[in-house]
C-alpha positions as YAML, in Angstrom:
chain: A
units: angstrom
residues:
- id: 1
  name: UNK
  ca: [-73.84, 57.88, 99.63]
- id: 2
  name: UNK
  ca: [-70.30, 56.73, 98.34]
- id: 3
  name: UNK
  ca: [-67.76, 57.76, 101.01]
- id: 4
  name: UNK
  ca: [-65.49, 59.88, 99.18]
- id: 5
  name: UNK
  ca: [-68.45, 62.64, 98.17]
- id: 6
  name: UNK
  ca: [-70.18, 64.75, 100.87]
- id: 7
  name: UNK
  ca: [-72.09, 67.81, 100.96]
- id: 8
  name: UNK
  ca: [-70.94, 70.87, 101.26]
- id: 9
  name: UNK
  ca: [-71.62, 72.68, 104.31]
- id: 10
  name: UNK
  ca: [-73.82, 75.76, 103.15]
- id: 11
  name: UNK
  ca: [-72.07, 78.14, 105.93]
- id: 12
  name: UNK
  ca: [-73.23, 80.54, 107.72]
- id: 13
  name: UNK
  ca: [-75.30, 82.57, 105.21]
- id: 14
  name: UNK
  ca: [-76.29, 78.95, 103.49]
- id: 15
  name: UNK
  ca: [-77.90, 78.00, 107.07]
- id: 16
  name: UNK
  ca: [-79.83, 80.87, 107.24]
- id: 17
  name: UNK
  ca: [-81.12, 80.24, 103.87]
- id: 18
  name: UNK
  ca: [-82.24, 76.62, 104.71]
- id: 19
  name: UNK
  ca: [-85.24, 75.86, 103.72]
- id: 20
  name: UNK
  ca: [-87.62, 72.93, 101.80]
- id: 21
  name: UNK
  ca: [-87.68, 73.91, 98.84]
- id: 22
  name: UNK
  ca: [-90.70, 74.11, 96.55]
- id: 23
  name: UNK
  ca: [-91.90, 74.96, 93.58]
- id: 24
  name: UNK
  ca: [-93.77, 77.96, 94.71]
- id: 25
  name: UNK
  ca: [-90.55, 79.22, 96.46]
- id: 26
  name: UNK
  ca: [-88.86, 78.89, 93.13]
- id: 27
  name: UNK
  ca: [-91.28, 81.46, 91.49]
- id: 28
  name: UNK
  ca: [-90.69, 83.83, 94.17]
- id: 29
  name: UNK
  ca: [-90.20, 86.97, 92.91]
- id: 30
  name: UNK
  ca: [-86.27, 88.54, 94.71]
- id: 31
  name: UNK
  ca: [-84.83, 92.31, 94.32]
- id: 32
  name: UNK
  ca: [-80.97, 90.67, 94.30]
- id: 33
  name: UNK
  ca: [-79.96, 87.56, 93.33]
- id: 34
  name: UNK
  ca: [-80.86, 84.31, 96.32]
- id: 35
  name: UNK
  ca: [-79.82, 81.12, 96.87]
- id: 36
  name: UNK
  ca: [-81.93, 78.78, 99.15]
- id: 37
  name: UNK
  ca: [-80.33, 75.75, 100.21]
- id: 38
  name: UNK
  ca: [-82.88, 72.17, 100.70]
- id: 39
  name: UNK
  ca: [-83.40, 70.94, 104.01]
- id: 40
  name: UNK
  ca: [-84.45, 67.54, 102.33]
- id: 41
  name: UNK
  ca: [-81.18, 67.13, 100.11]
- id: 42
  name: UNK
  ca: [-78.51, 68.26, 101.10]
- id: 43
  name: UNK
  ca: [-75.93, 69.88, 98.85]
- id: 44
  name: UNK
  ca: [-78.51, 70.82, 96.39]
- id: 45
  name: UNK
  ca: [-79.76, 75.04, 96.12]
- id: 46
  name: UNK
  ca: [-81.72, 77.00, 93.73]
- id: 47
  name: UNK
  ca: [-80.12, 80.27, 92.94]
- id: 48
  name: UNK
  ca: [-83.22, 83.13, 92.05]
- id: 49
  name: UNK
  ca: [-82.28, 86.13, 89.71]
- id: 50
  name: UNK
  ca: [-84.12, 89.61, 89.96]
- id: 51
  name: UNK
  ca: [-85.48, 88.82, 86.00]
- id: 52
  name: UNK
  ca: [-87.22, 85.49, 88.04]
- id: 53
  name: UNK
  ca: [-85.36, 82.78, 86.44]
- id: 54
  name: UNK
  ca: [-84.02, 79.98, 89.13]
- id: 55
  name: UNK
  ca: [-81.14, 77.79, 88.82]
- id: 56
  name: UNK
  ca: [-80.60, 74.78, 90.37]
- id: 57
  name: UNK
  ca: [-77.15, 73.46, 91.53]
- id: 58
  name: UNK
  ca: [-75.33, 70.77, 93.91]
- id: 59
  name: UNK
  ca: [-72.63, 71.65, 95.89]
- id: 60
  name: UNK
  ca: [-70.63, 69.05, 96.84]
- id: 61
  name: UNK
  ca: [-67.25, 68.29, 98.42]
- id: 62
  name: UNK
  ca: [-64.71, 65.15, 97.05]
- id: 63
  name: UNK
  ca: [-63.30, 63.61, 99.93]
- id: 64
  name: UNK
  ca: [-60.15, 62.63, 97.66]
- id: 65
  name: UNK
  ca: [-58.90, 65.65, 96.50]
- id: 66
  name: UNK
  ca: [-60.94, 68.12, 99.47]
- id: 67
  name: UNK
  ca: [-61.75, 70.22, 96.66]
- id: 68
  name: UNK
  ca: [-65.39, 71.71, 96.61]
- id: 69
  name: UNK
  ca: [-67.07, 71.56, 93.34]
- id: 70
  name: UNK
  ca: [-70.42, 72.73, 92.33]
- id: 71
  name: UNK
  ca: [-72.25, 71.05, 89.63]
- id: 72
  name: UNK
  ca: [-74.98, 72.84, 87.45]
- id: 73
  name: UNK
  ca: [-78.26, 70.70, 87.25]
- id: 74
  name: UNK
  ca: [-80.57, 73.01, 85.33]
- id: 75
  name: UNK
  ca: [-83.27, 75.87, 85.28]
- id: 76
  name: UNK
  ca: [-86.16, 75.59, 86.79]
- id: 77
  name: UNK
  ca: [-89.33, 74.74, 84.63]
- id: 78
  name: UNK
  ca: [-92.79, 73.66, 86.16]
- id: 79
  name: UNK
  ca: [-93.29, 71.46, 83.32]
- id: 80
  name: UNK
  ca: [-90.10, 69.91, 82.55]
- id: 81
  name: UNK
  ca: [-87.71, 70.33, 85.38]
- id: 82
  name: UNK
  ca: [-89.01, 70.89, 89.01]
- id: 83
  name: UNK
  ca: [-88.03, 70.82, 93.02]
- id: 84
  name: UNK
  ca: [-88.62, 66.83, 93.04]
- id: 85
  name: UNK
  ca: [-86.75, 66.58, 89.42]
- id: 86
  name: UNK
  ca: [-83.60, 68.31, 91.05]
- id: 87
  name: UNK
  ca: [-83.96, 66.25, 94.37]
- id: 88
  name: UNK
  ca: [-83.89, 63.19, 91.69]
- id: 89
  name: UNK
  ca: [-81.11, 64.05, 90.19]
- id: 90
  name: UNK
  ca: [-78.79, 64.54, 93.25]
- id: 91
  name: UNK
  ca: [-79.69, 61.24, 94.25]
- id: 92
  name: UNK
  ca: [-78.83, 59.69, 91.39]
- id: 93
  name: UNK
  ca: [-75.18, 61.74, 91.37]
- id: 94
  name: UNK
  ca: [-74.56, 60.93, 94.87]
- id: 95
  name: UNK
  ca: [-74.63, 57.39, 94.14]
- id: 96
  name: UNK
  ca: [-71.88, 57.46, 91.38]
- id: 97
  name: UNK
  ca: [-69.20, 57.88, 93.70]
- id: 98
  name: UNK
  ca: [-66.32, 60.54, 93.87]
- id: 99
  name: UNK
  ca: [-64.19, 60.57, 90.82]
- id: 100
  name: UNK
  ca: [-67.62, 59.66, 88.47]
- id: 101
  name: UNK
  ca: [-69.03, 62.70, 89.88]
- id: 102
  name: UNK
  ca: [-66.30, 64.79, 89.15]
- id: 103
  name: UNK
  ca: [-65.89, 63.60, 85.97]
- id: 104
  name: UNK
  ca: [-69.26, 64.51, 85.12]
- id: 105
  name: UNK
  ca: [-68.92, 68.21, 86.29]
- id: 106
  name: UNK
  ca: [-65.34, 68.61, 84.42]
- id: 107
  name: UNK
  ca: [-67.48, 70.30, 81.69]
- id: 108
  name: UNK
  ca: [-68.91, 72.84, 84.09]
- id: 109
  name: UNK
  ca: [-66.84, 75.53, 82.53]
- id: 110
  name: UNK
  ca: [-67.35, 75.18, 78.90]
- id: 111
  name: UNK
  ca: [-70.85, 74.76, 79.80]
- id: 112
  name: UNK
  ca: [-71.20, 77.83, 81.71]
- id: 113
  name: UNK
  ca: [-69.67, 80.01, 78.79]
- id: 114
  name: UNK
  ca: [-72.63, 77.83, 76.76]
- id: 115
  name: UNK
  ca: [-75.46, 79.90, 79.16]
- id: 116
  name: UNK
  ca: [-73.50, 82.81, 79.31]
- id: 117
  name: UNK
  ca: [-74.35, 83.71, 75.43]
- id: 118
  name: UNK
  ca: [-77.08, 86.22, 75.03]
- id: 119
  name: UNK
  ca: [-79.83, 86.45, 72.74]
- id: 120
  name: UNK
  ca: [-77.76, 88.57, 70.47]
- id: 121
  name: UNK
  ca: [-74.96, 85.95, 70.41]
- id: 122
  name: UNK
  ca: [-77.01, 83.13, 69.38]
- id: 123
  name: UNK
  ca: [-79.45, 85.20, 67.01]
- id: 124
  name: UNK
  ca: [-75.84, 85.87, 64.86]
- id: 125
  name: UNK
  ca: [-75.02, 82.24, 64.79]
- id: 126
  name: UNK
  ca: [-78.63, 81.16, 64.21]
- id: 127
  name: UNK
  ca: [-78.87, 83.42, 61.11]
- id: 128
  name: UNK
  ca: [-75.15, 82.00, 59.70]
- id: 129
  name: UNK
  ca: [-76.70, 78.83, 60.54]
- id: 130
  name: UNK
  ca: [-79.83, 79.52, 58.53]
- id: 131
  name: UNK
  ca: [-78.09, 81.13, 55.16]
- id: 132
  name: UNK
  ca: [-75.49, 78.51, 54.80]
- id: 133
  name: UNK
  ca: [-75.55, 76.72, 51.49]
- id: 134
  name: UNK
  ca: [-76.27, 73.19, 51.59]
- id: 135
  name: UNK
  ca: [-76.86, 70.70, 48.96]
- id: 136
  name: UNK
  ca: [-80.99, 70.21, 47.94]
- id: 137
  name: UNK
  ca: [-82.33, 67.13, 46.72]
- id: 138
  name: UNK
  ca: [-82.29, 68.87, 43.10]
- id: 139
  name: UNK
  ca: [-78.13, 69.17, 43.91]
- id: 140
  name: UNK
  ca: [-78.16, 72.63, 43.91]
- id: 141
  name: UNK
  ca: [-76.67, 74.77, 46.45]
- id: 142
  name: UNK
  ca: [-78.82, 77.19, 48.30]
- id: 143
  name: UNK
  ca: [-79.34, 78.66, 51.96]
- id: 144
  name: UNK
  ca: [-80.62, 75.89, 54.47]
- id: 145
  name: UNK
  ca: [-83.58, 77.83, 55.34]
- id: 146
  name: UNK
  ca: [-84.37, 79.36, 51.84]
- id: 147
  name: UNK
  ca: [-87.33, 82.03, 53.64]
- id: 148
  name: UNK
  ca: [-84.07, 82.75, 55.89]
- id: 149
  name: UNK
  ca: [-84.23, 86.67, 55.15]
- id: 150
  name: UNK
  ca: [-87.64, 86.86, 56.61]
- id: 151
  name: UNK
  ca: [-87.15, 85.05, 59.99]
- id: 152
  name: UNK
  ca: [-83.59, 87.53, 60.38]
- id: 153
  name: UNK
  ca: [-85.91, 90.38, 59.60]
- id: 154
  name: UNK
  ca: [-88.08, 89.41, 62.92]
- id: 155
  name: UNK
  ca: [-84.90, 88.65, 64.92]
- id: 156
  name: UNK
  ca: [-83.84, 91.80, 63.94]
- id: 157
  name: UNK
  ca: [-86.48, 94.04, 64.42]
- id: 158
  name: UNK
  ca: [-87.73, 92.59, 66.88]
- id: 159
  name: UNK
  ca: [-85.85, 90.23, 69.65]
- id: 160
  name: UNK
  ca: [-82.70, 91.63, 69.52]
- id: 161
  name: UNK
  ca: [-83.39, 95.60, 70.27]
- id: 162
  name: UNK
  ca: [-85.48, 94.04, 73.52]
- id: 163
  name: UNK
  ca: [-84.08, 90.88, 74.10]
- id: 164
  name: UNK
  ca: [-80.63, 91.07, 72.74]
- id: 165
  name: UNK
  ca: [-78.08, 91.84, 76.05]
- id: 166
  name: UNK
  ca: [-80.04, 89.68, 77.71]
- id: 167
  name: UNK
  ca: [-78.00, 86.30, 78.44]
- id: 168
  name: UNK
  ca: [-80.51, 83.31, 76.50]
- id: 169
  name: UNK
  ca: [-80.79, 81.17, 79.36]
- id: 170
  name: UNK
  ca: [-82.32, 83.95, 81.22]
- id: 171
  name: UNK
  ca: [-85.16, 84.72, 78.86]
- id: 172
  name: UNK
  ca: [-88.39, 83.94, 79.90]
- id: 173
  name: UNK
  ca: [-92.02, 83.49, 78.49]
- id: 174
  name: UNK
  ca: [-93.06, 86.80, 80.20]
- id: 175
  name: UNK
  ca: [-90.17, 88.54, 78.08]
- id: 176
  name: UNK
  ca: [-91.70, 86.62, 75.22]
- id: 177
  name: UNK
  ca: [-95.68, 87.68, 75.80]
- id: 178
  name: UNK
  ca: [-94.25, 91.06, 77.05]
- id: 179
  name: UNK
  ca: [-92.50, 91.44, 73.18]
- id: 180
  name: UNK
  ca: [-95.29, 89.90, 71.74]
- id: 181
  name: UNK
  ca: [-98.26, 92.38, 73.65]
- id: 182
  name: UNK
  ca: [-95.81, 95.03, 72.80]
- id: 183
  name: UNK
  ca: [-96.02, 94.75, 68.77]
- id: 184
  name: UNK
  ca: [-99.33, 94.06, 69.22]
- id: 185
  name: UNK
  ca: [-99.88, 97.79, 70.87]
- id: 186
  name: UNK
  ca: [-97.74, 99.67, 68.39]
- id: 187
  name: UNK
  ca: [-95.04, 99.97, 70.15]
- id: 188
  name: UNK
  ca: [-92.17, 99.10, 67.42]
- id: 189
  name: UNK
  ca: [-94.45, 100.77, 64.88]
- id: 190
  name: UNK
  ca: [-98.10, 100.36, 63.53]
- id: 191
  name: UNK
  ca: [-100.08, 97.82, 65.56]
- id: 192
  name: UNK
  ca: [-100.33, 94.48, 64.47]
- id: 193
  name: UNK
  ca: [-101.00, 91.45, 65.18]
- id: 194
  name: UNK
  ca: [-99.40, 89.62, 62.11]
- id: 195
  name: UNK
  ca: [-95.64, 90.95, 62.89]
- id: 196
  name: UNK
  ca: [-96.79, 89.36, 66.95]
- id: 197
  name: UNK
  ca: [-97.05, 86.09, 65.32]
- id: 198
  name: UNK
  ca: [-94.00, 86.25, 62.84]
- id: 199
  name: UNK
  ca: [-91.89, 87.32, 65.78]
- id: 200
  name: UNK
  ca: [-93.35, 84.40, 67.88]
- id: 201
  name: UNK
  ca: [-92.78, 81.71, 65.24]
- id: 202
  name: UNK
  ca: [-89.16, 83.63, 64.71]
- id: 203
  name: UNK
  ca: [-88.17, 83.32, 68.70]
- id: 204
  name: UNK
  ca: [-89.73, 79.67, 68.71]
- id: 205
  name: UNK
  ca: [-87.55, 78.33, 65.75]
- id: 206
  name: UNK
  ca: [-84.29, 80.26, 67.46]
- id: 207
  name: UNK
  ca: [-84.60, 78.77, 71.21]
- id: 208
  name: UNK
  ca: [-85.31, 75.27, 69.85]
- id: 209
  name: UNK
  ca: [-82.63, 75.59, 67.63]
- id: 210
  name: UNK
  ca: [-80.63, 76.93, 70.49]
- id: 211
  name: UNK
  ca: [-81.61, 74.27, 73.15]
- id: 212
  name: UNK
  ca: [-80.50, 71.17, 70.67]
- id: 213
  name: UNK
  ca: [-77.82, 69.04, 71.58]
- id: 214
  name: UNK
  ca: [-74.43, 70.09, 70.91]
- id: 215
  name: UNK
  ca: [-75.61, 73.79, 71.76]
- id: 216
  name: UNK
  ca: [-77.51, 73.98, 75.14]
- id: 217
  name: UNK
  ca: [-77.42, 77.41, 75.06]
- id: 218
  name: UNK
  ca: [-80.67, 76.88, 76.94]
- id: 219
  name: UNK
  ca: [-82.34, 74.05, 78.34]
- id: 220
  name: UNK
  ca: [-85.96, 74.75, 77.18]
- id: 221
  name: UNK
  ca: [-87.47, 77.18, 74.79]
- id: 222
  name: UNK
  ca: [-89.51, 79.74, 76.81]
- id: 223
  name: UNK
  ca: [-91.88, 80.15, 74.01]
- id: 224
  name: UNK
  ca: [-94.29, 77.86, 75.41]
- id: 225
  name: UNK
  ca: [-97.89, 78.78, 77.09]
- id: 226
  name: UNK
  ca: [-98.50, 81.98, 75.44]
- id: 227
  name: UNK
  ca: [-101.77, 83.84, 75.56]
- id: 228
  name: UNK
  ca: [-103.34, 83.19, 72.41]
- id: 229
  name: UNK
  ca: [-102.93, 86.42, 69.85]
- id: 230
  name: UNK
  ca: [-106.19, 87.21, 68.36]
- id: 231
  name: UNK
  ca: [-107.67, 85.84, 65.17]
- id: 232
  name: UNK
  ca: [-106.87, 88.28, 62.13]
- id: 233
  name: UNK
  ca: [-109.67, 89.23, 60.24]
- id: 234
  name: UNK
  ca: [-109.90, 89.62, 56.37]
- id: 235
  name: UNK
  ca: [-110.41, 93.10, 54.70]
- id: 236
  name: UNK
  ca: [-114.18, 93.58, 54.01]
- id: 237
  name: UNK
  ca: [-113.40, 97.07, 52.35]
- id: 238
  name: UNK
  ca: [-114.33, 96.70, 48.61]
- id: 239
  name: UNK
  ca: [-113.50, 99.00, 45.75]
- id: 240
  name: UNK
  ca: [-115.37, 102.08, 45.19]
- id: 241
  name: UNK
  ca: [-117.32, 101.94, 41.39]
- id: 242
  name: UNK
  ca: [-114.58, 105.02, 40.74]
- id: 243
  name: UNK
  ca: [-111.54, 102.56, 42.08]
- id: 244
  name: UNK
  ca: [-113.76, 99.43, 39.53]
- id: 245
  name: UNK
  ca: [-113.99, 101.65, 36.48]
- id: 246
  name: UNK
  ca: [-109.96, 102.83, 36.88]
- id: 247
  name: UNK
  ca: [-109.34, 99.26, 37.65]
- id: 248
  name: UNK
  ca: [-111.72, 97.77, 34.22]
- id: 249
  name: UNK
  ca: [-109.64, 100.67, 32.14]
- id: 250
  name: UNK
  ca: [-106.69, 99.63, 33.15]
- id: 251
  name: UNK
  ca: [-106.70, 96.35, 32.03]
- id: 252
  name: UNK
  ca: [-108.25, 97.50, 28.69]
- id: 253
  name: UNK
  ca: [-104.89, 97.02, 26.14]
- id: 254
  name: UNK
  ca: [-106.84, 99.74, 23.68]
- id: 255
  name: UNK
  ca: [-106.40, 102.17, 26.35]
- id: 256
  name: UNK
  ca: [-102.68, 100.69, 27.63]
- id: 257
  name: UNK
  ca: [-99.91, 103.83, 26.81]
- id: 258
  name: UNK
  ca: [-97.62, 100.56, 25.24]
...
């Protein structure tokens, strides 16, 4: 490791938190907000929040300035960002040396506000986003996302009374097959399945949108291994010969009042 960076000591409540970290201890489940420090790389923790999302961080000192710094690396994912993935990353950032490190933490605060956005925050920009004219290939102006009404009718009803003070980096799929089982059951209204999927389809297009570079509101969408909704079936009611014979008279012009 370059001689101007070292690890932080944890201190005293850090020390007691020592541990080798996994990703089972990262799904733990915590009643206040933990940080467990790795035996195995030192300098790196994961912080754990009571809605079970987990953070993980380096803490580092630079021997030039004696400064402390912490640098976020990212939230946990078992797909896309694990224990090994953070250990990786440390050891690539230890080897830049002190004032390449710093340099690439001197965004930490902008970036923080980034993840401190909630779901409402980025649901208002997403739908500004959506209705803004742009030029078509037919060089008209109209809305980016011309069907835009529909997907901010199922951020609207939907995400933002659950999911709307929470901050968007702290969403996770359980909130999103919690909603989802929720619509399903009635609970914002009659039962069904079809508004499930709309909101679904709505939440996927918003967290990708919001994870895209030049955002990184979040690092991932948690809209990803859902339980499967159940297949919709078509109506098999048919009309009555009452309901036929209105219907036949209706379309009989002889019998039209115009």
């Amino acid at each position: 490791m370059n001689s101007s960076i070292a690890p932080s000591p944890a201190g005293k409540r850090g020390r007691n938190s020592s541990v080798i970290l996994t990703d089972r201890l990262c799904e733990k489940r915590v009643s206040m907000r933990t940080k467990f420090y790795d035996r195995r790389c030192p300098g790196l923790y994961v912080s754990i929040t009571t809605a079970g999302v987990a953070t993980f961080s380096f803490k580092f000192t630079d021997r030039q300035t004696g400064k402390q710094r912490t640098g976020w690396l990212g939230v946990y994912n078992p797909e896309t960002f694990t224990v090994e993935d953070a250990r990786n990353k440390v050891y690539g950032l230890k080897g830049m040396g002190g004032e390449a490190l710093a340099e690439t933490f001197r965004d930490q605060k902008a970036a923080k506000a980034k993840r401190g956005k909630t779901v409402s925050d980025i649901i208002d920009e997403r739908i500004t986003w959506m209705k803004t004219p742009v030029k078509k290939p037919d060089g008209e102006m109209r809305p980016r996302l011309e069907s835009w009404e529909n997907t901010a009718s199922h951020l609207d009803r939907f995400i933002r009374p659950r999911l709307g003070k929470k901050p968007a980096m702290e969403v996770t799929k359980h909130d999103i097959a919690t909603l989802s089982n929720d619509i399903v059951a009635g609970k914002f209204g009659k039962p069904s399945v079809s508004n499930a999927r709309h909101m679904r389809k709505a939440a996927s297009g918003l967290f990708n949108w919001a994870a895209e570079a030049g955002r990184d509101y979040v690092t991932a969408s948690p809209c990803v291994n859902l339980p499967k909704l159940d297949p919709e079936h078509p109506r098999t009611r048919v009309l009555s010969e009452d309901e036929i014979r209105t219907f036949w008279h209706g379309l009989d012009p002889r019998r039209s009042p115009l």
